[in-house]
DOMIZA-945019 format. One record per residue: x, y, z of N, C-alpha, C in turn; residue in three letters. Coordinates in steps of 0.05 Angstrom, whole numbers, padded with zeros to 5 digits, always signed. Layout:
N
XYZXYZXYZAla ...
//
This chain:
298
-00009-00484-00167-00032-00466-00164-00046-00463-00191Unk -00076-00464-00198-00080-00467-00217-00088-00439-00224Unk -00086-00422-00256-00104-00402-00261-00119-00396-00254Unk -00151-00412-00243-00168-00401-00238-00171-00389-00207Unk -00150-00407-00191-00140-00397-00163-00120-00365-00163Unk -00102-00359-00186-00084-00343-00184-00110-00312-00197Unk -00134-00317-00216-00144-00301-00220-00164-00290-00193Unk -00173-00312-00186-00190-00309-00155-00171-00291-00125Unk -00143-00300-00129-00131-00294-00112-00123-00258-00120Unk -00114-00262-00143-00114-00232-00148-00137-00202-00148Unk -00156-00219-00146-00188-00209-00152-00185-00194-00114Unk -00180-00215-00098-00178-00209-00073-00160-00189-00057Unk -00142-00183-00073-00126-00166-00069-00109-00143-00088Unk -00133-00139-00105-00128-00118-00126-00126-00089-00109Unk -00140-00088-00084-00143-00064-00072-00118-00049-00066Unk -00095-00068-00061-00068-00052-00057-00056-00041-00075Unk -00068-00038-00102-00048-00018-00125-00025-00028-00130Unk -00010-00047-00127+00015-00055-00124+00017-00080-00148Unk +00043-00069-00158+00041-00098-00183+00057-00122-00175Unk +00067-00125-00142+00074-00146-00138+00057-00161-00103Unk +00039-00144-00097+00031-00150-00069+00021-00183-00071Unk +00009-00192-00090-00005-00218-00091+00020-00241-00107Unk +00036-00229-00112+00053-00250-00130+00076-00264-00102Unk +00091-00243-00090+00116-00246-00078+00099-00253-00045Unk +00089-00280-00038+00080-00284-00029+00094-00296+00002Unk +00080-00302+00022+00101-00318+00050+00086-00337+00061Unk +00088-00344+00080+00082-00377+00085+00081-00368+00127Unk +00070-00382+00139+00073-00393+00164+00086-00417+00174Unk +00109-00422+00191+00117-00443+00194+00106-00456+00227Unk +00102-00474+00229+00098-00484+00251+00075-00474+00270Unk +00088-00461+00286+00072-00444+00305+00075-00409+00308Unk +00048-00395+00301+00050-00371+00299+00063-00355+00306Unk +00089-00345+00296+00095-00325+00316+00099-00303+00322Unk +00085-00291+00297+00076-00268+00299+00069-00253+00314Unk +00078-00226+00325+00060-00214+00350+00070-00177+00340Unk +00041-00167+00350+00044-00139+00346+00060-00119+00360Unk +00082-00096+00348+00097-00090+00359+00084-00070+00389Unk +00063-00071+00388+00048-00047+00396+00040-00064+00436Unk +00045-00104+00425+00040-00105+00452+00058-00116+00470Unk +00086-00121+00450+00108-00115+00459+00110-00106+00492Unk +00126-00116+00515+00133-00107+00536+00153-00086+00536Unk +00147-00059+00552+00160-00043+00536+00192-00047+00560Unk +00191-00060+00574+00222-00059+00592+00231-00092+00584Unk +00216-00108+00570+00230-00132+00577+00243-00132+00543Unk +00225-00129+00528+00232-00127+00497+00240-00099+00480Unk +00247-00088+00507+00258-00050+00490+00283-00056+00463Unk +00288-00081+00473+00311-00077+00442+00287-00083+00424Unk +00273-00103+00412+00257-00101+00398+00239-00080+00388Unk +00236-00066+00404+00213-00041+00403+00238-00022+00396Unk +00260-00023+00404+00283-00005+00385+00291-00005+00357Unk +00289-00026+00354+00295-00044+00322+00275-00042+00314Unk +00245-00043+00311+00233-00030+00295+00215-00004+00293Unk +00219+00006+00308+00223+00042+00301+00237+00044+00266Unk +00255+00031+00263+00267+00035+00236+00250+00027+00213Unk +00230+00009+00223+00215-00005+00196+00190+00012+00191Unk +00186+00018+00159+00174+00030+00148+00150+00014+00132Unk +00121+00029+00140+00108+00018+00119+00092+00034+00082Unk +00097+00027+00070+00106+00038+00045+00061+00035+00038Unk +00056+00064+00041+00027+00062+00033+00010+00083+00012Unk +00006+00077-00010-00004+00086-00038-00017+00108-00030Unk -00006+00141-00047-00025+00159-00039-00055+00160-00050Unk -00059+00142-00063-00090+00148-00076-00111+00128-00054Unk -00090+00123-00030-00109+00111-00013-00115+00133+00017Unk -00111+00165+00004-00110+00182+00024-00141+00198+00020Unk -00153+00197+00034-00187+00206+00038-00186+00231+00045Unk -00162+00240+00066-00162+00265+00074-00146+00277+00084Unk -00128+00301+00077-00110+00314+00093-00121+00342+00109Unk -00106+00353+00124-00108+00381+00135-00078+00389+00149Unk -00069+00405+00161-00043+00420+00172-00026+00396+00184Unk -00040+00378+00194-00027+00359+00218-00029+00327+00215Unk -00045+00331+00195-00046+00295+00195-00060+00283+00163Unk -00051+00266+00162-00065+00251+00135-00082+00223+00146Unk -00115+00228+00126-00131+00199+00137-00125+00193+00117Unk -00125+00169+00115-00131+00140+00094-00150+00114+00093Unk -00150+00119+00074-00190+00101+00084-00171+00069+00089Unk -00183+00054+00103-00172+00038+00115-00195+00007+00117Unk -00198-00019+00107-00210-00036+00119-00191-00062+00142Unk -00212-00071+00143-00201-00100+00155-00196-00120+00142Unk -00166-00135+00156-00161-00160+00132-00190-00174+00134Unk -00208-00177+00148-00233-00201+00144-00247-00192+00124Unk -00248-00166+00114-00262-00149+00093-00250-00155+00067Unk -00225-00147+00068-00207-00138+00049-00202-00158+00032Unk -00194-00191+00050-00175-00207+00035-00196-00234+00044Unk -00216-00229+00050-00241-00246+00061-00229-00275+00073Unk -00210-00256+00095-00208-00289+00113-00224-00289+00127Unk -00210-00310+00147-00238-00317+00163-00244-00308+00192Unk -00267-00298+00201-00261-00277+00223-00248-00298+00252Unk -00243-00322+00246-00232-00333+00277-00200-00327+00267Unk -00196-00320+00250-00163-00320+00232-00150-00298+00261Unk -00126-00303+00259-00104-00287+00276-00104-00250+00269Unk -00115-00240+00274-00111-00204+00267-00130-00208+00244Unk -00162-00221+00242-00180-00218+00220-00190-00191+00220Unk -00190-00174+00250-00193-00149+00253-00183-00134+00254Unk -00157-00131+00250-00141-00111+00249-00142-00089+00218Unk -00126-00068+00217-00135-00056+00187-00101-00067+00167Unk -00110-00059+00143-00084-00063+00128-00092-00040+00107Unk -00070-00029+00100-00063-00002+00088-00041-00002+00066Unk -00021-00021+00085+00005-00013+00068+00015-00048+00046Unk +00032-00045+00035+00040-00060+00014+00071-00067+00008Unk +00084-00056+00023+00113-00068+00021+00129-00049+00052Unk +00150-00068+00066+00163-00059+00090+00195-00040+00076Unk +00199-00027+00091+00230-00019+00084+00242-00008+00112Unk +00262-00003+00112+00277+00002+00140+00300+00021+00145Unk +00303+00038+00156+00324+00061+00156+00351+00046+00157Unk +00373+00056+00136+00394+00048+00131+00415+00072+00143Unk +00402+00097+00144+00416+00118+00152+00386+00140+00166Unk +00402+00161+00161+00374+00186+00172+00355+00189+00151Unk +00368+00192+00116+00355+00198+00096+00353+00185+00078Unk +00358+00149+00085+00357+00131+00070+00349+00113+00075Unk +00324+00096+00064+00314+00065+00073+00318+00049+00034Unk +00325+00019+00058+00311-00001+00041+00296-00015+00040Unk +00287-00027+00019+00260-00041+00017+00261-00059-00017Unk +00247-00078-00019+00257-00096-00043+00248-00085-00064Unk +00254-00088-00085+00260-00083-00111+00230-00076-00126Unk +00229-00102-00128+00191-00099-00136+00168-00093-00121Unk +00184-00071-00101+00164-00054-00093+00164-00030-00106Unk +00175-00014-00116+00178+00001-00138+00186-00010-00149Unk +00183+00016-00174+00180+00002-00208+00205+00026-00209Unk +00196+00044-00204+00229+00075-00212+00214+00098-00195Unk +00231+00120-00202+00231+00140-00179+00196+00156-00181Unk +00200+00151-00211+00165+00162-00209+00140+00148-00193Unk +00145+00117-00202+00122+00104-00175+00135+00109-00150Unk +00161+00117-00151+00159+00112-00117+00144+00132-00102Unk +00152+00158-00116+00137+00184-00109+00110+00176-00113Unk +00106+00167-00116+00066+00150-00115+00056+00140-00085Unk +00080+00140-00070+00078+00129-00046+00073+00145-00016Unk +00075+00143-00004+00089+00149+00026+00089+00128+00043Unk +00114+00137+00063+00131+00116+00078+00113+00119+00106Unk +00107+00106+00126+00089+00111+00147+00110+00102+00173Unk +00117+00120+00187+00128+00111+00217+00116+00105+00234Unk +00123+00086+00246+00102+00071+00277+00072+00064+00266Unk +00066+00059+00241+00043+00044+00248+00045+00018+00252Unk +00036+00019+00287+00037+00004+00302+00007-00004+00308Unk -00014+00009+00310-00046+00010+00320-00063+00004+00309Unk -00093-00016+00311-00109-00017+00290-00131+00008+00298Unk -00146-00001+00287-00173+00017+00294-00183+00032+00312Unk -00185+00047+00317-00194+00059+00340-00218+00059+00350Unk -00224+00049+00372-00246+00042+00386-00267+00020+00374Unk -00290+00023+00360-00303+00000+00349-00305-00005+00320Unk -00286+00014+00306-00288+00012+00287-00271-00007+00270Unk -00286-00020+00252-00277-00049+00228-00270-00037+00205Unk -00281-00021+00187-00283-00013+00175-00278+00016+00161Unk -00259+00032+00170-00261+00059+00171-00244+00076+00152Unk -00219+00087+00180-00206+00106+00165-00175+00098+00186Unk -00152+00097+00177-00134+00114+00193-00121+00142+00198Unk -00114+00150+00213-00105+00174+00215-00066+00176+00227Unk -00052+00189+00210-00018+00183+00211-00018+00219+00227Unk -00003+00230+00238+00007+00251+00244+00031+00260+00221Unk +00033+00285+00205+00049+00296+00184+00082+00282+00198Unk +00087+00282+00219+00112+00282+00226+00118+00243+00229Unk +00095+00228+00221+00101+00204+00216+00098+00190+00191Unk +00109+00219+00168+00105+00206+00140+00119+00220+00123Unk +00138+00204+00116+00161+00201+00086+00156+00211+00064Unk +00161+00209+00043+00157+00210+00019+00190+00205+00013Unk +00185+00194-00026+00221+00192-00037+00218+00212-00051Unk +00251+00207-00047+00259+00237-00063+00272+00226-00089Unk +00287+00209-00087+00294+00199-00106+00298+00165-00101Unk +00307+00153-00121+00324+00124-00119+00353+00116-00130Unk +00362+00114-00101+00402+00118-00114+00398+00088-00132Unk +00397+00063-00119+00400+00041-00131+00381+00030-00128Unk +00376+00010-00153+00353-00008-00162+00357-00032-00166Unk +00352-00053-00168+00349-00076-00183+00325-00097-00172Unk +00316-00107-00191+00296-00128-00185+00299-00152-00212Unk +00312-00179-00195+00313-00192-00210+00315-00219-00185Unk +00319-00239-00194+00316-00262-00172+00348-00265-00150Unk +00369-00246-00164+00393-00253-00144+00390-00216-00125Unk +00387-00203-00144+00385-00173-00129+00358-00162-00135Unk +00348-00154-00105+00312-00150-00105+00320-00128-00084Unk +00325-00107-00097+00326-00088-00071+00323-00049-00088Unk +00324-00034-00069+00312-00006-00080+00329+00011-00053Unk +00340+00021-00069+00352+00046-00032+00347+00071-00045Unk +00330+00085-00024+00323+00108-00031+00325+00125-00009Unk +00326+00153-00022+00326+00175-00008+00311+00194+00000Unk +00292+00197+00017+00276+00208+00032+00274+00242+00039Unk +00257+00241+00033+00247+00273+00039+00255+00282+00064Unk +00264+00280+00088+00275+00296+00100+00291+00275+00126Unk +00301+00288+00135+00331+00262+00158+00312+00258+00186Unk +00308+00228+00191+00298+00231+00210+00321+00232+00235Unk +00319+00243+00262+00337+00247+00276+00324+00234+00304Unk +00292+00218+00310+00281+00216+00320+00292+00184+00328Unk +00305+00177+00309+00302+00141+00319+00330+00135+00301Unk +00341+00117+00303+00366+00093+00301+00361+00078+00272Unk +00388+00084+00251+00375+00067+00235+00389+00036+00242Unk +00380+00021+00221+00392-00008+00232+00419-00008+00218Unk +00432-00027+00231+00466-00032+00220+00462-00061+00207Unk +00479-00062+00192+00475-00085+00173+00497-00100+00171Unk +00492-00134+00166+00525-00138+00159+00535-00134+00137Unk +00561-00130+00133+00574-00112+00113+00602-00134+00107Unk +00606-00158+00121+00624-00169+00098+00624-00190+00117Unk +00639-00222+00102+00639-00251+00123+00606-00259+00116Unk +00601-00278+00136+00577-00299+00123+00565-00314+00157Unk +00532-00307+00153+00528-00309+00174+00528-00346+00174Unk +00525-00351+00204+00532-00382+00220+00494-00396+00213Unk +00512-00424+00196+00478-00435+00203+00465-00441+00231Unk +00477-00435+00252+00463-00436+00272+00447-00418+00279Unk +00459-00395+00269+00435-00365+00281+00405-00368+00277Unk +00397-00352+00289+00370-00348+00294+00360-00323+00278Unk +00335-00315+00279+00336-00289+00266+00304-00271+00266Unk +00298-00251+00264+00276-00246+00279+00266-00228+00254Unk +00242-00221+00236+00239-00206+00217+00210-00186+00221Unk +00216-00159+00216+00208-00132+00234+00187-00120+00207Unk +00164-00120+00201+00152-00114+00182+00121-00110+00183Unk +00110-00099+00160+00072-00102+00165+00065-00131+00141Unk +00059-00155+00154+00046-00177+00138+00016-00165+00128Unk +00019-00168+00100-00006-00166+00088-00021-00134+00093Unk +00002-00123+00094-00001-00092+00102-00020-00080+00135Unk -00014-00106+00151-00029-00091+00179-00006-00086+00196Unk -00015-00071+00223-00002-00059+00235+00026-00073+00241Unk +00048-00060+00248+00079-00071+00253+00079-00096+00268Unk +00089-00114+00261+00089-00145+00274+00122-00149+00279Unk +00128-00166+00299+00159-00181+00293+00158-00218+00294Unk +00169-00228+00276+00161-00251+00278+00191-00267+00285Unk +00192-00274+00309+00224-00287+00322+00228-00321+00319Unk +00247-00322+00331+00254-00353+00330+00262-00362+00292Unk +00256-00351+00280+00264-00360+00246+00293-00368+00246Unk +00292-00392+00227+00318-00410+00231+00323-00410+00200Unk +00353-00416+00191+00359-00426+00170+00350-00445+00154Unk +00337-00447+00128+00344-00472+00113+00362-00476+00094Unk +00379-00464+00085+00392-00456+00061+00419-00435+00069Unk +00440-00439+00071+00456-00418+00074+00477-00426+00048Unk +00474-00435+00041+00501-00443+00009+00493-00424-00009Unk +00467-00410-00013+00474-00399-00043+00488-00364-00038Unk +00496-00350-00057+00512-00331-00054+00501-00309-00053Unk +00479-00307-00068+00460-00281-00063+00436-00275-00046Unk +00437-00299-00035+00408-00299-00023+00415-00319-00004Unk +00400-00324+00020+00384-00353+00034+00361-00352+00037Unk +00350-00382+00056+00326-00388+00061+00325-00397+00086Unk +00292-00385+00094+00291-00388+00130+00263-00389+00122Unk +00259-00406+00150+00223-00403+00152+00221-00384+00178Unk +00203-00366+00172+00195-00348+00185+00163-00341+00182Unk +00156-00328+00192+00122-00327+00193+00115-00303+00178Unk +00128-00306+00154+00116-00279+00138+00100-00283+00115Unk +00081-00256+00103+00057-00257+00084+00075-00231+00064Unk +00049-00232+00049+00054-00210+00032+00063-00177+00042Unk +00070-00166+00039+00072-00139+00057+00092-00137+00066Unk +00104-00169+00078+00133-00164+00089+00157-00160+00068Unk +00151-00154+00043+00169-00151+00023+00193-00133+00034Unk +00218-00133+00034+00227-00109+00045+00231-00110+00082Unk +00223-00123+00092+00222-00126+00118+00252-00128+00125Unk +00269-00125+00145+00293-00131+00153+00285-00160+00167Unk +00317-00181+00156+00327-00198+00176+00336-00201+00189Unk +00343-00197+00218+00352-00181+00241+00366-00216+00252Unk +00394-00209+00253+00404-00232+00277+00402-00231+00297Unk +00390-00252+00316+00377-00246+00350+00400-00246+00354Unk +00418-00254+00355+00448-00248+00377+00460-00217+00370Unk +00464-00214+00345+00482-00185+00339+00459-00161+00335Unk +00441-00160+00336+00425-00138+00318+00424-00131+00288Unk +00442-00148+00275+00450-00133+00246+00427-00147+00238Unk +00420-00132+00209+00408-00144+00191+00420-00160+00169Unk +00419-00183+00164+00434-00199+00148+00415-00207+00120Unk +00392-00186+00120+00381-00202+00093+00361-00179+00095Unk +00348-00179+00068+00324-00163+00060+00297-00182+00045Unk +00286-00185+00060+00257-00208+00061+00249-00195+00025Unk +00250-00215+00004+00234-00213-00017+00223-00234-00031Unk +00210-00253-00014+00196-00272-00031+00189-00301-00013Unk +00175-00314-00014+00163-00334+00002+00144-00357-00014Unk +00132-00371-00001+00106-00382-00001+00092-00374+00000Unk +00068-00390-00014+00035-00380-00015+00035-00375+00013Unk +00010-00352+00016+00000-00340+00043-00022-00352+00055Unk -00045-00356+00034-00070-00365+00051-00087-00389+00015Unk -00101-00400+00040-00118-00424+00026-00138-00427+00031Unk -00163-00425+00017-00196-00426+00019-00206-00452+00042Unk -00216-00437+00060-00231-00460+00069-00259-00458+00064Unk -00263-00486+00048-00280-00492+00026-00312-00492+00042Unk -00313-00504+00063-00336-00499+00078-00344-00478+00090Unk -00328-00458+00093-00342-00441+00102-00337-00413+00081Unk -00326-00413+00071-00320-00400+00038-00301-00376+00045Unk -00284-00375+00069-00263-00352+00067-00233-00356+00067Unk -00218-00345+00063-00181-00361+00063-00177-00361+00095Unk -00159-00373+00098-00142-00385+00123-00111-00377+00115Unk -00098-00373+00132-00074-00373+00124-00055-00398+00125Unk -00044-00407+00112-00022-00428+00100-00003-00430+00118Unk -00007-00456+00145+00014-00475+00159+00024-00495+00148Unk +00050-00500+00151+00074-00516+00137+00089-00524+00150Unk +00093-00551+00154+00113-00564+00174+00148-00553+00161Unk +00155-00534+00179+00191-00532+00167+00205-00543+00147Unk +00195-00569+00150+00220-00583+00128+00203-00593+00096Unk +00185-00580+00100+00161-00587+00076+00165-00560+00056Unk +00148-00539+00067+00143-00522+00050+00172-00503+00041Unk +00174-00491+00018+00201-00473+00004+00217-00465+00024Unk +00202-00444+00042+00223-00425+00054+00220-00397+00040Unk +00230-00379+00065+00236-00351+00052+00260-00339+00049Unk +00242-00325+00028+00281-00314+00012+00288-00290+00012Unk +00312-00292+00031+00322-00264+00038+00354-00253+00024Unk +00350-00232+00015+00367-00216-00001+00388-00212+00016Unk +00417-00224+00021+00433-00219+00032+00450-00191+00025Unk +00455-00177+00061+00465-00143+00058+00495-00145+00042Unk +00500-00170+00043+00532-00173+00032+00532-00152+00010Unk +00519-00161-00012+00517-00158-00041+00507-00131-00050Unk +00492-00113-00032+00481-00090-00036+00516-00072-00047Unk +00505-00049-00058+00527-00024-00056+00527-00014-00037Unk +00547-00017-00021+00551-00015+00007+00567+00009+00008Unk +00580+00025-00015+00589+00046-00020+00569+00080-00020Unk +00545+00066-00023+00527+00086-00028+00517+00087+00001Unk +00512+00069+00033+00510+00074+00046+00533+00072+00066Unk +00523+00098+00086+00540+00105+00098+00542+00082+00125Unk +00569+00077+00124+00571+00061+00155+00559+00072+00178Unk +00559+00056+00189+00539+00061+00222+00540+00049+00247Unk 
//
């Protein structure tokens, strides 16, 4: 990628405040498979729609326009606005808000990757958003969202940190226990099978909750990490790796492939398809290695 692409690219997505949203990037493999949790069948895919209830989207308070007793707005655009794809693109209308995923590990604790915070003071810069699941309401492209008080986080502190290329992760502790939803269970020792499958629960590029299934292994040898292609963008930083057979999470999504690529004729990005066995892969933070002492079994 050349400089003058990485300055242009950053130019495009300065709006998220975040000093890693444009760097720690993801890729599409094959065939899209992305789909919003929101249209989800709610009797045929209730485990799905159970499993992410847990996932959090992590969204900057200086992107808040307005509070009162019951709810917080946040000014809100559309990726076709925001990150100037192209309006035939997959969810070109949908809004994006947030900038990194994290996921309940307990009542009063989620994780989420590393270089999504910097330390306890940016994190308190933040709030955590539950169930955004919805884009816009009614005709609007361009607007505002609106969260209900009782679907928003804040940290209280950060037990453990690290951000470096073998450990990319942040567990923190939250302003009050949620008692409303299930956190996820994780694996906690042994080594998952290169056959599994694996399904990853997050907001791409900060729009509404997506799950992207069918993701397969490419890489299971190294010790701190693997690699899978899965259909994730920026935003899914932090996202859980969920095994389709067990439910556990076996990894914490922090890093990928480029996301999107200019199409030169008509002057807006596209997002970046990659035949499986071509492009990197994504790299997920295996739960082995976390301090598994600091969270409570489940």
């Amino acid at each position: 990628m050349s400089k003058l692409w990485l300055i242009l690219f950053w130019a495009q997505v300065s709006y998220a405040g975040t000093n890693e949203f444009s760097i720690i990037n993801k890729t599409i493999y094959g065939e899209d498979n992305r789909q919003l949790i929101s249209e989800l069948d709610t009797q045929k895919d209730i485990n799905q729609i159970n499993l992410a209830k847990a996932v959090l989207a992590q969204v900057a308070k200086w992107k808040v326009k307005a509070t009162d007793e019951s709810s917080i707005t946040f000014d809100a655009k559309n990726l076709a606005t925001s990150l100037n794809y192209c309006h035939d693109e997959k969810f070109s209308d949908l809004p994006l808000i947030s900038t990194c995923s994290a996921f309940l590990v307990a009542p009063d604790l989620i994780l989420t990757a590393g270089h999504c915070v910097k330390d306890t003071a940016d994190c308190k810069n933040n709030f955590w958003i539950l169930d955004y699941n919805l884009g816009f309401k009614g005709d609007q492209s361009n607007s505002e969202l609106v969260f209900q008080n009782e679907q928003v986080v804040t940290c209280s502190q950060i037990l453990s940190w690290s951000n470096n290329p073998k450990l990319d992760y942040a567990l923190i502790k939250i302003n009050r226990t949620l008692t409303d939803r299930s956190p996820l269970k994780m694996r906690r020792s042994g080594a998952l099978s290169n056959s599994d499958s694996f399904s990853v629960i997050g907001h791409p590029l900060g729009l509404p909750k997506m799950i992207t299934d069918t993701s397969t292994l490419r890489n299971n040898s190294l010790t701190y990490t693997f690699l899978l292609n899965a259909d994730t963008f920026s935003g899914n930083s932090g996202s859980p790796v969920i095994n389709s057979v067990t439910n556990l999470v076996e990894g914490i999504l922090i890093k990928g492939g480029i996301d999107f690529q200019m199409d030169i004729e008509l002057g807006c990005n596209r997002s970046v398809h990659c035949d499986s066995s071509i492009c990197y892969g994504e790299t997920a933070m295996r739960t082995t290695v976390l301090p598994l002492n600091l969270i409570p079994k489940i």
